[in-house]
C-alpha positions as CSV (number, residue, x, y, z in Angstrom):
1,X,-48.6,9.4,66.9
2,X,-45.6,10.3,64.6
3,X,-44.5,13.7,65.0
4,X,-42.6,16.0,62.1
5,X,-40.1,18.4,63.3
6,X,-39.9,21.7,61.7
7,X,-36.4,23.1,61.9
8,X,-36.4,26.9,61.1
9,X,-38.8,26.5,57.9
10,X,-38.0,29.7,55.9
11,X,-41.5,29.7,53.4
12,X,-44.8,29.6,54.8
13,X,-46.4,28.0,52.1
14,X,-44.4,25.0,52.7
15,X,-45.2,25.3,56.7
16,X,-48.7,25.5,55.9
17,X,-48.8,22.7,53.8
18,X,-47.0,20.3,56.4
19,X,-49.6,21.3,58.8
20,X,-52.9,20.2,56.6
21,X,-50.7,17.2,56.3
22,X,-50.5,16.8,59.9
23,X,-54.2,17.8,60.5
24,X,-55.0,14.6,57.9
25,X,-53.0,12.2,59.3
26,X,-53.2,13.1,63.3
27,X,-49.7,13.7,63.1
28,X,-48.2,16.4,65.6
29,X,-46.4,19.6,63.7
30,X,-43.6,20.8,66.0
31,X,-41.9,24.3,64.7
32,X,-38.5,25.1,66.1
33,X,-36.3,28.0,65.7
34,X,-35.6,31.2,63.9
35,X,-38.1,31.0,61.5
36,X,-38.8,32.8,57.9
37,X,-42.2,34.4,59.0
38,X,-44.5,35.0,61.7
39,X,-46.7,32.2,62.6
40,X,-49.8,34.7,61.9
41,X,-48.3,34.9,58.2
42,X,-51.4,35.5,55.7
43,X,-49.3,32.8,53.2
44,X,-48.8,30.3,55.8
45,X,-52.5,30.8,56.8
46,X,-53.6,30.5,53.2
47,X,-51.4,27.3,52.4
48,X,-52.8,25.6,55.5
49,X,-56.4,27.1,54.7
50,X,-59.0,26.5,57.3
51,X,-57.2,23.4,58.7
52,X,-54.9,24.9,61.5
53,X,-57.8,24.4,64.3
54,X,-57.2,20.8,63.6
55,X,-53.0,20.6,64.0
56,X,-51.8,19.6,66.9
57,X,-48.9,21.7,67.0
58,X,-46.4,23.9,69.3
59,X,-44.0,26.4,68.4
60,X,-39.8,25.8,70.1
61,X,-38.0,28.9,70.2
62,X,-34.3,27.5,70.9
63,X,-33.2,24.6,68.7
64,X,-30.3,22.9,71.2
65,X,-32.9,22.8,73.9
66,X,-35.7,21.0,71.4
67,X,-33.2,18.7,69.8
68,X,-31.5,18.1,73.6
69,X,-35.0,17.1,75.3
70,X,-35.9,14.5,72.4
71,X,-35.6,10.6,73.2
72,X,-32.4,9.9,70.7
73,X,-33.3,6.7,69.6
74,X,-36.7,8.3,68.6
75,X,-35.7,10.7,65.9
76,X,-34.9,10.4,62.4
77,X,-33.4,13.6,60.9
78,X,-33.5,14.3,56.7
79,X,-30.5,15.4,55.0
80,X,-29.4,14.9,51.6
81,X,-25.9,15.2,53.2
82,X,-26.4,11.2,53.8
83,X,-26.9,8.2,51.6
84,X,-28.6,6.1,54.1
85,X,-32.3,5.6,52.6
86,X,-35.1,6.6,54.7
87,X,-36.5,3.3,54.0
88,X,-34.1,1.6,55.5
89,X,-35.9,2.8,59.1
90,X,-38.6,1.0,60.8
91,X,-40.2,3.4,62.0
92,X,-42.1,3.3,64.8
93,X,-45.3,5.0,66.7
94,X,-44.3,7.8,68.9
95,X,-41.0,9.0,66.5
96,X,-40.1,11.9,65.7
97,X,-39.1,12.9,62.0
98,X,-37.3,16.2,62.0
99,X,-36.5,18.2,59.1
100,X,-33.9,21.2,58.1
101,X,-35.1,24.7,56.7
102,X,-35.7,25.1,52.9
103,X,-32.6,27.3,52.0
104,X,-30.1,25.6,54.6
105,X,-31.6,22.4,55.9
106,X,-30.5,20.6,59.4
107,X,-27.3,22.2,60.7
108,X,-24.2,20.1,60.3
109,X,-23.3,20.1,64.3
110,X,-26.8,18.0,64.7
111,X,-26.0,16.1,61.5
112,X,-22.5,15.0,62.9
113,X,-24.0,14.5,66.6
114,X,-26.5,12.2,65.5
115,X,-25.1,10.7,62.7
116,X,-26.3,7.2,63.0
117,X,-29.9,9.1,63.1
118,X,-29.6,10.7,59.6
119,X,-31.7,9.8,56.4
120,X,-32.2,10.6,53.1
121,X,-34.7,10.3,50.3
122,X,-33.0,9.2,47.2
123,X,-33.1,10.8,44.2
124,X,-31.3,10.9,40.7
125,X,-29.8,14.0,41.3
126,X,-29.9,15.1,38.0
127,X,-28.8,19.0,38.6
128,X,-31.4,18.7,41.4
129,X,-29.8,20.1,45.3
130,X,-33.4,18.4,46.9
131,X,-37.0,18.1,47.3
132,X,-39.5,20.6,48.2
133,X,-40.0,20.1,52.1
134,X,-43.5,20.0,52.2
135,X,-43.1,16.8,49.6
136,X,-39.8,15.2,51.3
137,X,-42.3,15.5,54.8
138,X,-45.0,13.7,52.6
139,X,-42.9,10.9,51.5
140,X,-41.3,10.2,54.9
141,X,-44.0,10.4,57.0
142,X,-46.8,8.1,54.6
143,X,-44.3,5.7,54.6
144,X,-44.0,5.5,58.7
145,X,-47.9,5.4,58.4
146,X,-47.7,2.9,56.0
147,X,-45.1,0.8,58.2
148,X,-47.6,1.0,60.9
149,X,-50.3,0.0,59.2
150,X,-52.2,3.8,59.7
151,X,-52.4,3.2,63.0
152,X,-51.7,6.7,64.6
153,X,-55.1,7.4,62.4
C-alpha cells in the first residue's frame, strides 16, 4: 500500500478530495501539521462526501517527528522547486509520497535535507506557479499504481 502524505493542506476541498482518492485506490491518507481547517470542516466533509468511513487515514500533529520516523529511502517528496521528473522514480509498494500545503508547499529545510528524495511534475510553466494538489496527488500516485501493476488494489 502506497501512502500520500499531507503536509499542512491549507483548503479542505482539496483534502477531501485526496481522501476519496485514497478510499478508491486503498491508498493510506496521512495528514501532518498545522493545518487550514479542522478535520470536522463541513467543506472537507462535503469534497470527500460519504467516502471518509472508507480512508484509511491518521492525523500527525508535529511535522519533524512524522518526516524523522519515515524509512528515507521510502519517501518521495513533490516540489516544483526541482527538475527531477517524478517519473523518473520506480516506485515501489509500501512508499510514501508526501506533499507540501497549497499556499507554501514542502518547507525548504526538508527539501534540502532530502534532496536526493525530491520530485516534480513537469509542466510548461506558462505563467503557471503549480498544480492543484488534489491533481498533482492524482498524477503521482496513478502512476506508482500503474508501476505496480494496481497491486495495492
Amino acid at each position: 500500500m502506497f501512502t500520500i502524505g499531507l503536509i499542512e493542506p491549507q483548503i479542505p476541498p482539496n483534502t477531501g478530495n485526496i481522501a476519496r482518492l485514497c478510499a478508491a485506490t486503498k491508498t493510506k491518507l496521512e495528514i501532518v501539521g498545522k493545518i487550514g481547517f479542522e478535520l470536522t470542516d463541513r467543506y472537507l466533509k462535503r469534497a470527500g462526501l460519504d467516502y471518509w468511513q472508507y480512508v484509511n487515514w491518521e492525523y500527525f500533529p508535529d511535522v519533524e517527528t512524522y518526516i524523522s520516523g519515515l524509512p528515507k529511502d521510502r519517501i518521495y517528496l513533490l516540489t516544483t522547486k526541482v527538475g527531477t521528473s517524478y517519473t523518473s522514480v520506480e516506485f515501489k509498494d509500501g512508499d510514501y509520497l508526501l506533499f507540501g500545503s497549497e499556499t507554501k508547499g514542502i518547507n525548504e529545510s526538508y527539501l534540502n535535507r532530502f534532496q536526493d528524495r525530491c520530485y516534480t511534475i513537469p509542466m510548461a510553466n506558462n505563467g503557471v506557479r503549480s498544480l492543484n494538489l488534489s491533481s498533482s496527488v492524482a498524477i503521482v500516485l496513478y502512476e506508482a499504481l500503474r508501476q505496480n501493476n494496481w497491486k495495492t488494489f
